[in-house]
C-alpha positions as CSV (number, residue, x, y, z in Angstrom):
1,X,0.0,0.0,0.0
2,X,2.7,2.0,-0.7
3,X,1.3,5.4,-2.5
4,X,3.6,7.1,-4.9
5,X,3.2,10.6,-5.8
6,X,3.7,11.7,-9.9
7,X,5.5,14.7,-9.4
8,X,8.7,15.9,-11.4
9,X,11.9,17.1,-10.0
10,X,11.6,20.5,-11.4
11,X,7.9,21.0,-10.0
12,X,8.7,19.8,-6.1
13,X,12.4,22.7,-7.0
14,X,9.4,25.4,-7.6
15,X,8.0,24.8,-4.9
16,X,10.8,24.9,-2.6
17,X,11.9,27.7,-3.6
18,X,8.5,29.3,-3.5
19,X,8.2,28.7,-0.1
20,X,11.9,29.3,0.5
21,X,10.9,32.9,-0.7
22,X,7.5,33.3,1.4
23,X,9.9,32.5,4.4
24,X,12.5,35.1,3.7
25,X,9.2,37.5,3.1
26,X,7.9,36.9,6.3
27,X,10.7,36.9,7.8
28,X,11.7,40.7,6.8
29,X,8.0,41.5,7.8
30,X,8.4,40.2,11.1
31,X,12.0,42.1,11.6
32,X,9.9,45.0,10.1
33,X,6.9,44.7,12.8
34,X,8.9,44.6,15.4
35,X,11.4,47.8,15.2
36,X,8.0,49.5,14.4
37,X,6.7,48.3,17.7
38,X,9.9,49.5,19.3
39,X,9.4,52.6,18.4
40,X,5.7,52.9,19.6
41,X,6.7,51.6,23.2
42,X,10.0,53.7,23.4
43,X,12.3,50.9,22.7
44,X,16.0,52.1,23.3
45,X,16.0,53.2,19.2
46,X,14.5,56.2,20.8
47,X,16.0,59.3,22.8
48,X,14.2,61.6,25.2
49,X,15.9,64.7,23.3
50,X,13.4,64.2,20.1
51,X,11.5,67.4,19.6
52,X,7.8,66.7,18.7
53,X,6.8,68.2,14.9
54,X,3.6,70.0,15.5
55,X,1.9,71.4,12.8
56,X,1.1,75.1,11.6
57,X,-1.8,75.3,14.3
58,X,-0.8,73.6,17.5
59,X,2.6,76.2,16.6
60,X,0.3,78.9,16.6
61,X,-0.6,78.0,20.0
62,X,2.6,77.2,21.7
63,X,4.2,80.2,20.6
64,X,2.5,82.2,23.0
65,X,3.0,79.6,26.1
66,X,6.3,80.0,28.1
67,X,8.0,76.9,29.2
68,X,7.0,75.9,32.9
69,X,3.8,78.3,32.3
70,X,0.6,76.6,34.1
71,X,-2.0,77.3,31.9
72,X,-5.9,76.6,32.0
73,X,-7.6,74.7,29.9
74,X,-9.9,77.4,28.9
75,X,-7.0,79.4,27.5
76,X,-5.9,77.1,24.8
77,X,-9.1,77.4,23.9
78,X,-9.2,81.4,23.3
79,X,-5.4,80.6,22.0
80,X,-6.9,78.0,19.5
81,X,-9.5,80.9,18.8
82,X,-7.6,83.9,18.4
83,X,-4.3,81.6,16.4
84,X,-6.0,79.1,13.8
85,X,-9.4,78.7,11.9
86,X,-10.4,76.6,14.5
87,X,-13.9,77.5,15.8
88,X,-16.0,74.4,16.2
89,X,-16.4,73.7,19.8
90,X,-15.8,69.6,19.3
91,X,-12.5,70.1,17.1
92,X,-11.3,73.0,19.6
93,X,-11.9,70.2,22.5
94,X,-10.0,67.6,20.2
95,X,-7.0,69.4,19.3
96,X,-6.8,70.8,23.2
97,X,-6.6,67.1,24.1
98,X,-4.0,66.3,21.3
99,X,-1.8,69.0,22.4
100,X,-1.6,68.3,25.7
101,X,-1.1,64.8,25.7
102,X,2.1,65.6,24.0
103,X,5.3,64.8,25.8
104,X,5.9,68.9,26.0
105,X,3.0,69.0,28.9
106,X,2.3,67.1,32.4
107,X,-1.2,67.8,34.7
108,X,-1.1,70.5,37.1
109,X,-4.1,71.8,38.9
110,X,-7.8,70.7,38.1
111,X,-8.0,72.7,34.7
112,X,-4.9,73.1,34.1
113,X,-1.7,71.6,32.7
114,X,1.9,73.0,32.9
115,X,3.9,73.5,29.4
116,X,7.0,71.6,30.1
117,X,9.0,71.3,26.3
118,X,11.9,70.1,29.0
119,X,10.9,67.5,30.0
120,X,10.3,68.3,33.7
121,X,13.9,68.9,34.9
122,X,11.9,71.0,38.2
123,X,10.1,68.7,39.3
């Protein structure tokens, strides 16, 4: 009962090396995945001096802010305001929560956060 498969040489080579390449693929994509997961958790690819790129409006913003300034919520509101085209109450309150969940600000008081580009060498 001895079952004998009909396949060529050059077929079962193809397919070898097929698979052979799918490995290699997989292989680069893992190596891939995790440095990119490194750099999401902070791996030690990554340095506390890297500045954070913020764009044209959240500039607009903290260029009137003074590093270790406690400032209320409410302000970077009227900042927002007065400094961008921003004017809808929900994308005001979204962009306030994006910019100070930044690295370049820590929780002060109820209401208000403190604008640390630092880092938090007072504390």
């Amino acid at each position: 009962m001895s079952e004998e498969l009909d396949v060529r040489p050059e077929d079962a080579l193809q397919v070898a090396q097929r698979a052979l390449q799918k490995c290699n693929e997989l292989e680069d994509r893992t190596a891939d995945l995790e440095e990119r997961i490194d750099e999401c958790e902070g791996g030690d690819d990554t340095t506390a001096d890297e500045t954070v790129d913020y764009d044209d409006r959240d500039a607009a913003v903290i260029e009137h802010l003074e590093s270790g300034e406690t400032v209320k919520i409410s302000r970077l509101r009227k900042l927002y305001r007065r400094h961008t085209d921003i004017r809808d109450d929900g994308t005001l309150k979204e962009r306030v929560q994006g910019l100070v969940a930044g690295p370049d600000f820590r929780i002060g008081r109820v209401g208000e956060i403190i604008y640390d580009p630092d880092g938090g060498e007072q504390r």
